[in-house]
SELOZA-231206 format. One line per 10 residues: number of its first residue (from 0); for each residue x, y, z of N, C-alpha, C, O. Coordinates in steps of 0.001 Angstrom, whole numbers, plus 500000, padded with zeros to 6 digits. Layout:
<atoms>
NUM> X/Y/Z/X/Y/Z/X/Y/Z/X/Y/Z | ...
</atoms>
This chain:
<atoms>
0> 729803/223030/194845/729018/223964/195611/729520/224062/197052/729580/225126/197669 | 729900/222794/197571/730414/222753/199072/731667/223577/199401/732055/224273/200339 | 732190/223124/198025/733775/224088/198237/733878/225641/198166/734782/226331/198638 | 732503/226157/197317/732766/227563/197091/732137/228314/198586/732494/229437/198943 | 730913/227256/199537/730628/227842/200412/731540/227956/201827/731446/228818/202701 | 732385/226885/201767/733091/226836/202990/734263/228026/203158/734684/228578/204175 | 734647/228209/201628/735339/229654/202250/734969/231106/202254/735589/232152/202445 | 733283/230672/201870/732539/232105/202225/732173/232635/203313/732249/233817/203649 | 731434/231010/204339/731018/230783/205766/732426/231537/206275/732532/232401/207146 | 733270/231048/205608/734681/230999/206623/735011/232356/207004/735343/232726/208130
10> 734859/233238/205704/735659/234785/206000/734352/235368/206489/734376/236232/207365 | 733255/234959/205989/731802/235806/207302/732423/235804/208462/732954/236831/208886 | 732437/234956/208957/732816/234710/210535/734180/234823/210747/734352/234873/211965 | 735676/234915/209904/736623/236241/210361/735845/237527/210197/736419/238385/210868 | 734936/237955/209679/735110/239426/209318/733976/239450/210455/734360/240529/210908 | 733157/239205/211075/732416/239113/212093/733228/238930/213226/732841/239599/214183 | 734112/238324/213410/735229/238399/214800/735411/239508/214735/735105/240178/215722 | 735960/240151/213602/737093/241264/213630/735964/242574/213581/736488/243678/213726 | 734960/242563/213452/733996/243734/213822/733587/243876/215061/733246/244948/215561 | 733608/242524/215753/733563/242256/217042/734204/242769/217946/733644/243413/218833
20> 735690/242560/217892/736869/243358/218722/737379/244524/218089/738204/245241/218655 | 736910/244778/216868/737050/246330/216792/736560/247177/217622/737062/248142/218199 | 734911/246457/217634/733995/247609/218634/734037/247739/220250/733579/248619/220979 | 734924/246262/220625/735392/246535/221711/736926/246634/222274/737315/246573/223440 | 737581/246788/221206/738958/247567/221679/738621/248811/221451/738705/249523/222452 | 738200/249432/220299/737585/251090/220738/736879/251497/221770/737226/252548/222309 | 735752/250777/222275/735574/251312/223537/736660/251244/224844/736684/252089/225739 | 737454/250190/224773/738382/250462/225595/739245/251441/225889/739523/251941/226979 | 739822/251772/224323/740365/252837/224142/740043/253948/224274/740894/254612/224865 | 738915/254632/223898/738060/255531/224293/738182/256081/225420/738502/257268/225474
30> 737966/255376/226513/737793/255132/227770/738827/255619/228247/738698/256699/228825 | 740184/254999/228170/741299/255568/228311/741891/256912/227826/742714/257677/228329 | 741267/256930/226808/742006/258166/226164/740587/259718/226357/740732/260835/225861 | 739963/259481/226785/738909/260276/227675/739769/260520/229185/739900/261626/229710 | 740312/259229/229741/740794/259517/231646/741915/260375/230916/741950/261573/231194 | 742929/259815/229912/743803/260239/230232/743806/262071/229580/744576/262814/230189 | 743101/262615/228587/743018/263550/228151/742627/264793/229639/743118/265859/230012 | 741706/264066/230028/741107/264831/231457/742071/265215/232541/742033/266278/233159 | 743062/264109/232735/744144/264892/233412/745240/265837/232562/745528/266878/233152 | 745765/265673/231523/746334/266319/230429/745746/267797/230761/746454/268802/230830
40> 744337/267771/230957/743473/268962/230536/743613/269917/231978/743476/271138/231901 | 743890/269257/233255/744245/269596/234562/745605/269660/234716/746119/270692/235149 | 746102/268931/234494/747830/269084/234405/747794/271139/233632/748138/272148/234246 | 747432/271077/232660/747443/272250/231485/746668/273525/232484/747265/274587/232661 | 745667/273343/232928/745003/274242/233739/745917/274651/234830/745818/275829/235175 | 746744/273950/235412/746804/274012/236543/748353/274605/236914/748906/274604/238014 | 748850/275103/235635/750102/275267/234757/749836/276590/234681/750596/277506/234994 | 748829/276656/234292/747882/278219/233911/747707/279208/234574/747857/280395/234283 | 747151/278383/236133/746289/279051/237331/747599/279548/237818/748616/278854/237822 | 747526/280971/238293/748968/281879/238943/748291/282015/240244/747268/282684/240391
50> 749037/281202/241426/748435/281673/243117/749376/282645/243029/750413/282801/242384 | 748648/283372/243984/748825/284735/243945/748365/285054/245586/747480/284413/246153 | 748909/285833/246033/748995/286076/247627/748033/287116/247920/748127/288227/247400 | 747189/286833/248663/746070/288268/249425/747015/289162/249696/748217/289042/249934 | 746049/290393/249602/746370/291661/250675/747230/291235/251949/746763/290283/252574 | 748528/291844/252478/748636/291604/253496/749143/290472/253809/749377/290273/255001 | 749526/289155/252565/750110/288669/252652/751918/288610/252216/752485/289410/251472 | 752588/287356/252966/754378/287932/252554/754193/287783/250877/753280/287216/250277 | 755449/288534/250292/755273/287756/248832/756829/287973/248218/757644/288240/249101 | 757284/287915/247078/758846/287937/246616/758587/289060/245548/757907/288865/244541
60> 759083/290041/245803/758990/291484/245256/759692/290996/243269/759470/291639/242243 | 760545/289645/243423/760576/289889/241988/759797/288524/241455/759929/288162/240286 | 759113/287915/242242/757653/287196/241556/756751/287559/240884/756314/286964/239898 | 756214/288963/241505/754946/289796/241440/753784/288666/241633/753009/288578/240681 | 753611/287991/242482/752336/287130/243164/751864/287503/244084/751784/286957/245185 | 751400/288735/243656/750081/289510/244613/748930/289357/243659/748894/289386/242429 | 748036/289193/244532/746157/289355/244040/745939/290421/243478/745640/290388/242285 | 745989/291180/243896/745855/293034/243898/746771/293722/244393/747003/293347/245542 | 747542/294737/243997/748170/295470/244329/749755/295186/243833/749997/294665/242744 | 750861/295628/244840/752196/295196/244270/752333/294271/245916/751689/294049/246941
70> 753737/293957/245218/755010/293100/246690/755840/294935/247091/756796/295454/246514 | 754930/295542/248360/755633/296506/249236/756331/295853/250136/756019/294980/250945 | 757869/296691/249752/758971/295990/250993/758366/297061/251929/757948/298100/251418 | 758274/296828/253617/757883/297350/254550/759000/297192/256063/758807/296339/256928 | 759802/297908/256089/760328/297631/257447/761242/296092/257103/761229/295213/257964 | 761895/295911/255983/762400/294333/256268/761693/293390/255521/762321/292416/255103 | 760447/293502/255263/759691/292133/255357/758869/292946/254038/758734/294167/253957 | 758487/292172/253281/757932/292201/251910/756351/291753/252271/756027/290861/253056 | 755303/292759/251352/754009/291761/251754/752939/292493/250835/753341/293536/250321 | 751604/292093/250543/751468/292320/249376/750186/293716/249903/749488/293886/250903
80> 750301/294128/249205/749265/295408/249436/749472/296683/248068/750236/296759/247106 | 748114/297744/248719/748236/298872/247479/748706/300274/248268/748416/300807/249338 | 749339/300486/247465/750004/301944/248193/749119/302641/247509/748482/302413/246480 | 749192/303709/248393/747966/304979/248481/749059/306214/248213/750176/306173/248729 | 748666/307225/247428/749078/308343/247680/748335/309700/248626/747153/309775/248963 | 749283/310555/248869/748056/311784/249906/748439/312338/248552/749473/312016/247965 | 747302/313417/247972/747495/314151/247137/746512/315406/248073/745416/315303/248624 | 747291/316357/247967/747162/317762/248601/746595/318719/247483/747077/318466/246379 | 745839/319586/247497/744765/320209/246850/745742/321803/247499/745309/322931/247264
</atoms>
């Protein structure tokens, strides 16, 4: 009887360790792989986001990084705005 219980006690308590640090190497992991997804997820956004130059600001006519409007070369100097037409009636 002694012999059949000692290697029953025995693997309870491996298999009780090992449920033990399962549940806390997953939370570790978790943890990590939550920080690190979150920057992944900003890195990706931020890849995404196109700055783009106001009205009136300089810009590179073959970028096209204007807000609104186009890159008008003006006198030399490039800058971002909307050209208007006169239309005559």
């Amino acid at each position: 009887m002694k012999l059949t219980c000692v290697p029953i006690v025995a693997m309870l308590f491996l298999m009780a360790c090992q449920l033990i640090t399962a549940d806390y190497s997953r939370e570790k992991h978790g943890y990590s792989a939550e920080k690190s997804s979150d920057k992944i997820q900003d890195s990706f956004y931020s890849k995404l986001t196109k700055r783009c130059t106001d009205e009136g600001g300089d810009c590179d006519p073959g970028n096209h990084n204007c807000c609104r409007g186009s890159c008008l070369v003006l006198q030399h100097k490039a800058v971002c705005g909307i050209l208007y037409t006169m239309v005559s009636r």
